[in-house]
N, C-alpha and C positions, 0 to 999 in steps of 0.2 A: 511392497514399498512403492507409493507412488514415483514415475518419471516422469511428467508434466503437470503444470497445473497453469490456470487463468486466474489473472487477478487484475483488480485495478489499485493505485496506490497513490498516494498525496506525497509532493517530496514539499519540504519547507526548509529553511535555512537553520532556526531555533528552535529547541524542544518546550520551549513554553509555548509555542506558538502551535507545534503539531500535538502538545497534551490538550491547548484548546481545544482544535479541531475534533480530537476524539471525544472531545466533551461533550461538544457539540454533534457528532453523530449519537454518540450514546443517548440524547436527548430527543434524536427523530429526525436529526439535519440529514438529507440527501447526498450519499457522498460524491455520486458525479458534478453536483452543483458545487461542491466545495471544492472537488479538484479543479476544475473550472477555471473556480475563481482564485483561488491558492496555491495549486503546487506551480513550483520552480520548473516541471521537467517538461520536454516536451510532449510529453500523453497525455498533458492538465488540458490541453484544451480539446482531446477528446472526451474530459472528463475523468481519463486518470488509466482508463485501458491499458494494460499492455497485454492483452492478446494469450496464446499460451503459448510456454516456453518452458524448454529442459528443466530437469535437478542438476546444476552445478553452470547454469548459464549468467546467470546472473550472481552479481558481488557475496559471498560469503554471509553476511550478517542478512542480508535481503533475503539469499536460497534458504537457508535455514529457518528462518521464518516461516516462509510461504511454505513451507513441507511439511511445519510443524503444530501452527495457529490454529483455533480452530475455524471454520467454513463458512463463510458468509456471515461473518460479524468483524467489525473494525477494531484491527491490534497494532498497536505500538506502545510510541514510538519506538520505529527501529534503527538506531545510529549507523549509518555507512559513510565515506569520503563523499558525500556529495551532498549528505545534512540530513535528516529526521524525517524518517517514510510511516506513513500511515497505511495500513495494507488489508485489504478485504480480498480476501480468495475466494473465488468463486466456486473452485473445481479443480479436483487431483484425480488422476489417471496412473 
């Protein structure tokens, strides 16, 4: 069972807004250019990075995700208190 993984992720406020988004990567869009330009969090303007980081570091709905998704393809939306994350894992360890 992986303990760490890297990802980078799009937060957005509405899930219609973050089901575009993945509409829009499923079609060939750039996700770092979308996080960019879209997500709410502060990682968006490194493009959405957050680095790697423990199983059970991050909020519940987000950890299970990222442990679970499959690798290097964009899944959501995924609902947490902070609004609808789009999430491409790079890498589990």
């Amino acid at each position: 069972m992986a303990k760490t993984a890297a990802a980078l992720h799009i937060l957005v406020k509405q899930k219609a807004k973050a089901e575009k988004l993945l509409a829009d990567l499923e079609q060939g869009a750039h996700f770092q250019t979308l996080a960019k330009k879209h997500s709410t969090c502060p990682s968006g303007k490194q493009g959405g990075v957050l680095g790697e980081f423990r199983r059970g570091q991050m909020v519940p709905a987000f950890d299970k995700a990222v442990f679970s998704c499959p690798l290097l393809t964009p899944y959501g939306p995924v609902k947490t208190a902070f609004g609808y994350h789009i999430i491409k894992v790079l890498w589990r360890n």
